[in-house]
C-alpha positions in Angstrom: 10.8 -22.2 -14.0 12.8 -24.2 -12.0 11.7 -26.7 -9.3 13.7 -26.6 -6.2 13.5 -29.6 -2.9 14.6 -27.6 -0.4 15.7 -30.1 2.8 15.3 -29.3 6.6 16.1 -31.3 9.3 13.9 -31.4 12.3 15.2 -32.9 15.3 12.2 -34.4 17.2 13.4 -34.3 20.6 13.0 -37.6 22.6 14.3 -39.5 25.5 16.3 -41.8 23.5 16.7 -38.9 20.8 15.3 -40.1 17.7 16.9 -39.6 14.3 16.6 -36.8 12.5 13.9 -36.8 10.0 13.6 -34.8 6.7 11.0 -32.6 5.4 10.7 -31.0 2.0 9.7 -27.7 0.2 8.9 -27.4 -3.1 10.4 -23.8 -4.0 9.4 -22.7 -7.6 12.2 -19.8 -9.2 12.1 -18.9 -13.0 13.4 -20.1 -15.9 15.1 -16.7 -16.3 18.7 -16.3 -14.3 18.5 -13.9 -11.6 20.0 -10.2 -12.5 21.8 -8.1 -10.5 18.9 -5.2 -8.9 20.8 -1.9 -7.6 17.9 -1.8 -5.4 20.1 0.3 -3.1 18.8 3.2 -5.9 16.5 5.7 -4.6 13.1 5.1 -6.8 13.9 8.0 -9.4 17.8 7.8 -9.1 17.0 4.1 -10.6 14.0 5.0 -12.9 16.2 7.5 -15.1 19.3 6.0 -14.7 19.5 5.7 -18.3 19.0 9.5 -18.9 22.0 10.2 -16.1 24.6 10.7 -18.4 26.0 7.0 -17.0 23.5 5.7 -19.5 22.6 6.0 -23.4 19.4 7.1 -23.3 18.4 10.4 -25.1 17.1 12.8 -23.0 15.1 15.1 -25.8 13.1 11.7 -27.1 9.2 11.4 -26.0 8.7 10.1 -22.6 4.8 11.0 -22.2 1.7 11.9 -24.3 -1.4 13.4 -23.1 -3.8 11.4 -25.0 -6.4 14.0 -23.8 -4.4 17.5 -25.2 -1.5 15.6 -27.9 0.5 17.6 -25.1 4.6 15.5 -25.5 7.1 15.6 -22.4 10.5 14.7 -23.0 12.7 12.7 -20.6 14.3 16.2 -20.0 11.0 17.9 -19.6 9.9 15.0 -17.3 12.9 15.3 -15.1 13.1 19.2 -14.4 9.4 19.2 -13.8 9.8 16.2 -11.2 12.5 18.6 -9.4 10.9 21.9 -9.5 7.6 20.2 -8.2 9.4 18.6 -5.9 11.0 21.7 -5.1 7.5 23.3 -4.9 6.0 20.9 -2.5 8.9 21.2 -0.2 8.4 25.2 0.0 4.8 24.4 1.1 6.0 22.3 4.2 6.2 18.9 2.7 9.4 16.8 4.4 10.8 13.6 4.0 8.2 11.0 5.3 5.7 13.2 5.0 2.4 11.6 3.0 0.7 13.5 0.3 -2.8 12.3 -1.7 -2.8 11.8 -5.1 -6.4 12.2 -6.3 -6.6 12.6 -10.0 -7.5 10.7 -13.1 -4.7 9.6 -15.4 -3.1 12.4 -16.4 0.8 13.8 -17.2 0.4 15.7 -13.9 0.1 12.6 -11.9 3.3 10.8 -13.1 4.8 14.2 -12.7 3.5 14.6 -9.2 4.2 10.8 -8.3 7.8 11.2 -9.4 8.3 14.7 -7.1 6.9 13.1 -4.1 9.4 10.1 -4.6 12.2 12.6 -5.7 11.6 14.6 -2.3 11.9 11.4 -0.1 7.4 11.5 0.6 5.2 8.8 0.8 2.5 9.3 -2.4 -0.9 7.3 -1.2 -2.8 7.0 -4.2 -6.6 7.4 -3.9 -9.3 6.8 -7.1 -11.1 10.4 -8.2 -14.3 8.4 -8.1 -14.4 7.7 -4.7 -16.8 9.4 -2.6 -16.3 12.0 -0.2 -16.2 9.5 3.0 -14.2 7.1 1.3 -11.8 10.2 0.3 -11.8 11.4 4.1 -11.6 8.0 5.4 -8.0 7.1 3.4 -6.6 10.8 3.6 -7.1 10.6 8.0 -6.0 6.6 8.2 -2.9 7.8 5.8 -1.9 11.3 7.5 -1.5 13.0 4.5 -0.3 16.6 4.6 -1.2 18.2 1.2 -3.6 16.5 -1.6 -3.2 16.8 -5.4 -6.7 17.1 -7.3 -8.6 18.6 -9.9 -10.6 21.7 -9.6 -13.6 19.8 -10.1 -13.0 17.8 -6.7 -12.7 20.1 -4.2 -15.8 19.9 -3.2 -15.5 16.6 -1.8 -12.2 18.4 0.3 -13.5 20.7 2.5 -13.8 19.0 5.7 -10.4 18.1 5.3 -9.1 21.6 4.2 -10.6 22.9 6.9 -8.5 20.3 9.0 -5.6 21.9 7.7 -4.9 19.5 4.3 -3.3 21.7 1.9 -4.7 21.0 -1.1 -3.1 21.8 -4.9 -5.0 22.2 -8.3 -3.8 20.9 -11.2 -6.7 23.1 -13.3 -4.6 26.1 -14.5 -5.9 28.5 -17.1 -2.3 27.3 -19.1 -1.4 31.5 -19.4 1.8 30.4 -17.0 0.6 33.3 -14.3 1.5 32.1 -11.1 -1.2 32.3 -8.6 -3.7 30.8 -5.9 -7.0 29.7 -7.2 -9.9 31.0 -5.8 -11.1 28.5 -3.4 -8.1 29.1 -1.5 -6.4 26.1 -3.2 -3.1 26.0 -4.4 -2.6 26.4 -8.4 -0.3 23.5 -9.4 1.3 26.2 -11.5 3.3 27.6 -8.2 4.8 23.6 -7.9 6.0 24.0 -11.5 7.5 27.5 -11.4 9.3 26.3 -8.3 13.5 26.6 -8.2 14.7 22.9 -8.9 18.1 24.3 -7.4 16.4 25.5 -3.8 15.6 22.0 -3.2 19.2 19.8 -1.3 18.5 16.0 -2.4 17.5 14.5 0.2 18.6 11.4 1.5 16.5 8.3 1.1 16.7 5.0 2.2 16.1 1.7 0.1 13.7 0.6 3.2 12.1 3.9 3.0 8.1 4.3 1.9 7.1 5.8 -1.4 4.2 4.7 -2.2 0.8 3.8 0.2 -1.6 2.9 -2.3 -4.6 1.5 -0.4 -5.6 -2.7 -0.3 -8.0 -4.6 1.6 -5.3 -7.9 1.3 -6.9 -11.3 1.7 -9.3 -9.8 4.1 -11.0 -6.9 6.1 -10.8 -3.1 5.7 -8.7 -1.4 3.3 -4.9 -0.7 4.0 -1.9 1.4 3.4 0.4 -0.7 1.9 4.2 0.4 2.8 6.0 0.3 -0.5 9.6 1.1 -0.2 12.0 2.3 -3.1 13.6 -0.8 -2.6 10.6 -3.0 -3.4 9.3 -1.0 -6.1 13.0 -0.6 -7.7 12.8 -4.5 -7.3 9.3 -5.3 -8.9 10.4 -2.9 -11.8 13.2 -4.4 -12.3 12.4 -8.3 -12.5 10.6 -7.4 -15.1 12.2 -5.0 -17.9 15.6 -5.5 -16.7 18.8 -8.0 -17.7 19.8 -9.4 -21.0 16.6 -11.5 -21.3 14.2 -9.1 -19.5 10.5 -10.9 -18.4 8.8 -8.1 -20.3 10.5 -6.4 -23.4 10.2 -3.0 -23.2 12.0 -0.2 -26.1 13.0 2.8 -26.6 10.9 2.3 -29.7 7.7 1.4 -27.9 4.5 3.6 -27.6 2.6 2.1 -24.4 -1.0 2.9 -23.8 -1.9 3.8 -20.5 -5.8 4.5 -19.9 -5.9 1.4 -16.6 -6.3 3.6 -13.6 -2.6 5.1 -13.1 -3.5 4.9 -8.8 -3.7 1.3 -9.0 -0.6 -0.5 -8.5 -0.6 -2.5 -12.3 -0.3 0.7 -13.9 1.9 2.7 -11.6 4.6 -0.3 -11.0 4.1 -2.6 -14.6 3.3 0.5 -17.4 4.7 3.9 -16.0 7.4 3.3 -13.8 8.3 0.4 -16.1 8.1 2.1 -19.3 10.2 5.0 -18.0 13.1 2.5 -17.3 13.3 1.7 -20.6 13.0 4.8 -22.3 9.6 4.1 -23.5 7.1 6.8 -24.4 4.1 6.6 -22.8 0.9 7.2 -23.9 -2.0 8.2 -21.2 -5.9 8.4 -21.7 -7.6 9.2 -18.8 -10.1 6.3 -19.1 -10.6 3.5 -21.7 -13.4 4.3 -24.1 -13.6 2.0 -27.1 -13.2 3.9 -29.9 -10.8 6.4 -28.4 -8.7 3.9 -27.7 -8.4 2.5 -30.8 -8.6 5.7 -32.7 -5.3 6.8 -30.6 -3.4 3.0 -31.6 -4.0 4.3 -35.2 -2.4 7.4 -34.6 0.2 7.0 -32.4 1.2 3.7 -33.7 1.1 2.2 -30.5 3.1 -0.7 -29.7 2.0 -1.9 -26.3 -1.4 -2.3 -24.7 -2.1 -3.2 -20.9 -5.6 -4.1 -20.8 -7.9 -5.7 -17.9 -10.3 -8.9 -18.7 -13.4 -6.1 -19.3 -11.7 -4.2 -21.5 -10.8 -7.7 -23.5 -14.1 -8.3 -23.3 -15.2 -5.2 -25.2 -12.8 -5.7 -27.8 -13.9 -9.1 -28.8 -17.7 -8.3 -28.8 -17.2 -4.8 -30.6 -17.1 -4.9 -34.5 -16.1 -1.4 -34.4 -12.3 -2.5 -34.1 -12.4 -3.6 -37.8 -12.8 -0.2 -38.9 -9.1 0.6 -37.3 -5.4 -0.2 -38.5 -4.3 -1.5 -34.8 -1.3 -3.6 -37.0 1.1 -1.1 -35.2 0.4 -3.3 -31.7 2.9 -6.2 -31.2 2.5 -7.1 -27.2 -0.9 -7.2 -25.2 -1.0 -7.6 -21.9 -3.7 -8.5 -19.5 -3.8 -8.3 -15.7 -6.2 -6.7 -12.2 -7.6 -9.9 -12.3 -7.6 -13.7 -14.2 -8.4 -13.8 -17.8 -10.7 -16.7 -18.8 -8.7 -18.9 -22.0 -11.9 -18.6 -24.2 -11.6 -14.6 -23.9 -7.9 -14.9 -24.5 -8.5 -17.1 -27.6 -10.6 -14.7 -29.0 -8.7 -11.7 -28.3 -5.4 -13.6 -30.6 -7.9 -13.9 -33.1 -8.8 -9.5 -33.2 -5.0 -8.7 -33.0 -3.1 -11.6 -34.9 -0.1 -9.3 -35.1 0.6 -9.4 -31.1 2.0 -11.5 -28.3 -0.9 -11.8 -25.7 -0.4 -12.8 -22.4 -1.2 -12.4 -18.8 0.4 -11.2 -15.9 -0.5 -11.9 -12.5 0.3 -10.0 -8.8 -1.0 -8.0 -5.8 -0.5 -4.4 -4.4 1.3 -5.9 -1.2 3.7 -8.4 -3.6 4.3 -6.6 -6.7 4.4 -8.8 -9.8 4.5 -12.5 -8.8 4.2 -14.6 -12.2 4.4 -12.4 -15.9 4.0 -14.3 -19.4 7.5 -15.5 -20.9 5.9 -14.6 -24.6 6.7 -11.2 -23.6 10.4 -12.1 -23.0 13.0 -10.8 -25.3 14.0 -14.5 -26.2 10.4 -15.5 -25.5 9.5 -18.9 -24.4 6.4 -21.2 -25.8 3.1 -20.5 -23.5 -0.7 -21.3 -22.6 -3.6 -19.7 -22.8 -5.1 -19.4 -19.3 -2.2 -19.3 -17.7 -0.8 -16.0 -15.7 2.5 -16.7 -16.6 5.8 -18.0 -14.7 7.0 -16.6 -11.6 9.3 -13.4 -12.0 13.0 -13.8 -11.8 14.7 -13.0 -8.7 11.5 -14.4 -6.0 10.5 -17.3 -5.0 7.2 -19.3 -4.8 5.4 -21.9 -3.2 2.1 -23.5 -3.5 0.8 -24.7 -0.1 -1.7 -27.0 1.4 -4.4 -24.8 3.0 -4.8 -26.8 6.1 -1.6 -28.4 6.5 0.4 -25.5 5.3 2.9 -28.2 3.7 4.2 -26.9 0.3 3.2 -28.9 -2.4 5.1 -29.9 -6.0 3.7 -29.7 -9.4 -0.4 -29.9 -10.3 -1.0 -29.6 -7.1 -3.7 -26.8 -6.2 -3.2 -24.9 -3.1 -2.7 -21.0 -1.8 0.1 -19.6 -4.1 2.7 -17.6 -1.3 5.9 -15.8 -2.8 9.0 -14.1 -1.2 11.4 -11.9 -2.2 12.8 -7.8 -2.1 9.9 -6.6 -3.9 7.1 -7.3 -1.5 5.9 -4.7 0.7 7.3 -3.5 4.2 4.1 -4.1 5.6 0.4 -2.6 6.1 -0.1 1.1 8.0 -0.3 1.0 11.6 -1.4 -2.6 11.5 1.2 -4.8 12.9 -1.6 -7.7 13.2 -2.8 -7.5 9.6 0.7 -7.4 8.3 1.6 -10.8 10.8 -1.3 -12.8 9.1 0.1 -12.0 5.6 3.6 -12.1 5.4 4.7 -15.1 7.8 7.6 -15.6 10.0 9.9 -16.9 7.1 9.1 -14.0 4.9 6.6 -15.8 2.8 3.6 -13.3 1.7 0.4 -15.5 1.3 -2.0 -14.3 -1.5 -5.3 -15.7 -0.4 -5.3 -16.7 -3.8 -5.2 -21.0 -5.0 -3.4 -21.8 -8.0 -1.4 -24.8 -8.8 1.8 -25.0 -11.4 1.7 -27.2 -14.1 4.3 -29.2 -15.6 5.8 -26.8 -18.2 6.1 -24.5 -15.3 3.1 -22.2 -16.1 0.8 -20.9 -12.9 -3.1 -21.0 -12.9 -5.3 -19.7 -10.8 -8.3 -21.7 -10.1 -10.0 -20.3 -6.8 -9.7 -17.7 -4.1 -9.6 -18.1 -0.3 -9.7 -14.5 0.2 -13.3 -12.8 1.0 -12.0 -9.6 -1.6 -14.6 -9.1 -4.6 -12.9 -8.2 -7.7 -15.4 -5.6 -10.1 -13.7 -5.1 -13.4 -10.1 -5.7 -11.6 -11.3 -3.0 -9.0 -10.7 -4.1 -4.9 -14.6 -4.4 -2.8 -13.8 -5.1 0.6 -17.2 -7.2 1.7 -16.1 -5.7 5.1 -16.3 -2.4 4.1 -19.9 -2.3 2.8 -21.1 -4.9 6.1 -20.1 -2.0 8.3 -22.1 0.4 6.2 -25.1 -2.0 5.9 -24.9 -2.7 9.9 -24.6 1.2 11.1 -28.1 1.0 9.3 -31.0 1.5 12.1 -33.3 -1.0 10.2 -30.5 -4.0 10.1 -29.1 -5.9 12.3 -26.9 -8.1 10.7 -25.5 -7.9 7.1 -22.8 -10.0 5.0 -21.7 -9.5 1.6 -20.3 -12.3 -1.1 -19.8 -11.8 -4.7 -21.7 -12.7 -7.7 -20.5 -14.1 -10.8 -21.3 -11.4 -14.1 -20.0 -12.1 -17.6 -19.2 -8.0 -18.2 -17.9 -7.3 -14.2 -16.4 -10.7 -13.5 -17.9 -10.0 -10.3 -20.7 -7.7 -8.3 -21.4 -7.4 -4.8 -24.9 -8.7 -3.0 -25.8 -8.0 0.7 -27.3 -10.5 2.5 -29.3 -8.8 5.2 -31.2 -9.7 8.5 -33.8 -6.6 9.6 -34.5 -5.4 12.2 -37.8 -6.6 14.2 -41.1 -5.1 12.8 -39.0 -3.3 10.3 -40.0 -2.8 6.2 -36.9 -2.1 4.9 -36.9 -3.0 0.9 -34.1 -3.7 -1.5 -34.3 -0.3 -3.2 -34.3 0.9 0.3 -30.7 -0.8 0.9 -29.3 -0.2 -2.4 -29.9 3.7 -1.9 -28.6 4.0 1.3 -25.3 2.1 0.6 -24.7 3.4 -3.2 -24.8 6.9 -2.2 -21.6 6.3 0.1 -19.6 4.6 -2.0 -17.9 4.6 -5.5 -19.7 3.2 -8.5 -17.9 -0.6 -8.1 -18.8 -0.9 -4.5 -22.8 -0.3 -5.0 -25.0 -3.1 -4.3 -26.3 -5.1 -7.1 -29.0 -7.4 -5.2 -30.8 -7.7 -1.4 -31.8 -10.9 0.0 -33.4 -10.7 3.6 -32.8 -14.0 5.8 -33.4 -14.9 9.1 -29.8 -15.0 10.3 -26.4 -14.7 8.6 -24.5 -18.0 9.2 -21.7 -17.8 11.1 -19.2 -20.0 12.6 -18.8 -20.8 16.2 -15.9 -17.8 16.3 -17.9 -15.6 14.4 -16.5 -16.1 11.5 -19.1 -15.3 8.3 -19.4 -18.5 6.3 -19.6 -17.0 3.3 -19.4 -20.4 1.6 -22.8 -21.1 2.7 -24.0 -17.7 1.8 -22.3 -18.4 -1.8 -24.1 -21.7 -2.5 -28.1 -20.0 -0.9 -26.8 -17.4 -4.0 -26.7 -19.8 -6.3 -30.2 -21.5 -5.2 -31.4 -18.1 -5.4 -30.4 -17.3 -8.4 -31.1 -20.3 -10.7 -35.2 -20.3 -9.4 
């Protein structure tokens, strides 16, 4: 990484106009040149550019397993599904701009569906299966989606919004190829798949166009659709498996596992999207399950797996791994959230054979530091750190009062810039304001300082967000459940350190006068709204939440009553 002092003069005006005065940032690039990005590519134009016949990529070579089925796609079965899907989608009213859910567990029909909506010039917003069916309703109205990709065994959680006029698709077909409505009035996936690729004119999409909304609560608040555009995501791909040198070394020869949750933005942007640039075969499982896992890395001979701190976690405490040959692995990567040095030490020790290394970034920035271990002409690294910042961006550390930027060792909130952060958040002009500043800095919410072999660590986090096993709680989200309570009248939520979760959510609540309300009582009445991450792991009734003189929640003070609590 290279340190840049960048020099400004400010003229401080005065009556006998005083000299000008200098002021400094500290600008932090990688060590790796910067590459040429043909970010002016549409997102699938640029993802198989390698299989376009201007590139030497093989079109009849593996380019997904279904981990579930042993079901292989080629590149070319990969590409004419995307197009007749595409094609299918289209003949069911879906239009450039238009949004359409994706609500399914990893699966090949999800890249295939993810890649149609891009090919078509939509807007995919990516929702998790789990959710309930308030938080299902709640993204699909805020996002405007048109049609919703599911499994049969969703629907039910649909129906107010089919009855709004949502079109939604199946992807359970009987496999007998007949071509048909299922009988809940859905639409069969099949009729997207029998589509004619040739009915469908390619469209014409813009770099600065949206393809992607997955949905982030940012540093604070409610969750958001965050405008991806081909441009940023082409970007973010790129910085990393790209150039002579690429960040992360991706081949044709590589098997990557893929059971992290495909909707979330790691997966999508750093395994699928990434590993179909490279001509990569991917492997998908639609959810990590210890000896699965491993019993799929025997077989496949799998090359590459993405895991999360939990999952790490698992692997060091299970014995059951010795009973595997996992030799074939050469490159482990950890990200969703930071990765504690004693857990990375002891992961080396499981899988000797591999690079191990962490990654580090957010759904509204896209990859903001990667490991150079993974390079292709890898560099020396530490354990704890999340890497150096990618290639082609630029990062800061700043002072979180003064807002100065700071140089080396220096803790502060870590803000990056660059063509792969988003366009901004849905509809929220204000939200978007407070996170991407004036000079086209994004600020993370998140402190870190970078040390001086150029290596980033994360030591602290200004934002309120609560990370569960990598997963986003928005403490807002589950106040405003808490509050619409008739027995409450005031509620806060802060997280709670836990050695499997990282973190858990507990509600501070104030009742209402005369009221009994019980911690079972507020458990049950928030847990059966929400998805299994977001449920409530402890109650404590006080008096009064404290707040500052604006309002604000001081959730500092709530953390440190938490700790009191929790060490009697």
């Amino acid at each position: 990484m290279v340190l840049q002092q960048q020099t400004h003069f400010l003229t401080k005006k005065t009556d006998q106009e005083e000299e000008e005065e200098p002021s400094h940032d500290f600008i932090f690039r990688s060590k790796l040149p910067d590459i040429f990005i043909p970010n002016h590519l549409p997102l699938t134009d640029y993802v198989f550019h390698k299989f376009s016949g201007h590139g030497d990529g093989d079109s009849s070579t593996t380019c997904i397993i279904d981990g579930a089925t042993g079901r292989i796609l080629t590149y070319a079965d990969v590409q004419i599904n995307m197009q007749r899907i595409a094609a299918g989608i289209h003949r069911f009213g879906i239009r450039h701009g238009d949004v359409v859910m994706l609500l399914l567990p990893n699966s090949p029909e999800f890249a295939l569906s993810f890649l149609a909506v891009a090919y078509l010039g939509a807007v995919s917003t990516t929702a998790n299966p789990f959710y309930t069916q308030p938080e299902i309703a709640k993204q699909a109205k805020a996002s405007a989606a048109k049609m919703i990709i599911t499994k049969k065994c969703l629907v039910d959680k649909l129906t107010n919004l089919k009855h709004d006029g949502v079109l939604i698709v199946c992807v359970d077909d009987d496999g007998d190829g007949v071509v048909s409505s299922t009988d809940d009035g859905c639409v069969s996936f099949t009729e997207l798949t029998h589509a004619d690729e040739t009915e469908l004119p390619k469209p014409e999409i813009s770099p600065d166009d949206t393809v992607a909304m997955p949905y982030s609560s940012g540093t604070t608040g409610l969750p958001k659709g965050v405008m991806i555009t081909h441009k940023g995501l082409v970007t973010s791909i790129a910085q990393k498996v790209d150039g002579e040198n690429p960040n992360l070394h991706f081949t044709a020869n590589d098997v990557i596992l893929c059971f992290l949750p495909m909707f979330h933005i790691y997966a999508l942007d750093a395994l699928m999207l990434s590993a179909m640039r490279t001509g990569a075969a991917l492997l998908i499982v639609p959810r990590f399950e210890l000896n699965l896992v491993m019993e799929l890395i025997q077989r496949y001979k799998v090359t590459v797996v993405p895991v999360a701190p939990p999952v790490v976690l698992a692997l060091v405490k299970s014995p059951d791994t010795e009973r595997y040959d996992l030799s074939s692995v050469r490159m482990m990567l950890s990200g969703a959230a930071t990765l504690k040095k004693e857990l990375e030490d002891a992961v080396r020790l499981k899988f000797p054979n591999a690079i191990f290394g962490q990654g580090y970034g957010m759904t509204e920035s896209g990859t903001v530091a990667k490991s150079l271990a993974f390079a292709k002409n890898p560099f020396k690294t530490k354990s704890g750190a999340c890497g150096t910042v990618i290639r082609n961006a630029e990062m800061k550390v700043v002072d979180t009062i003064t807002g100065m930027s700071l140089p080396r060792n220096k803790s502060g909130e870590i803000c990056v810039r660059g063509h792969q952060l988003m366009k901004g958040y849905l509809n929220d002009p204000e939200a978007t304001a407070r996170t991407i500043d004036k000079d086209g800095w994004l600020h993370t919410g998140d402190i870190g300082f970078v040390d001086d072999d150029d290596e980033i660590f994360i030591v602290d986090r200004l934002k309120e967000l609560i990370k569960f096993k990598g997963y986003q709680v928005a403490p807002a989200e589950l106040e405003a459940l808490l509050i619409s309570h008739p027995d409450i009248d005031d509620a806060a939520v802060v997280a709670m350190k836990d050695e499997v979760a990282d973190e858990v959510p507990v509600a501070f609540v104030v009742r209402s006068e005369g009221s009994q309300l019980t911690e079972d009582d507020v458990k049950s009445y928030v847990n059966k709204q929400v998805v299994h991450y977001k449920r409530i792991k402890m109650v404590f009734f006080i008096e009064a939440i404290p707040k500052a003189v604006s309002g604000k929640i001081l959730r500092k003070d709530l953390r440190a009553k938490l700790e009191t609590e929790c060490s009697k």
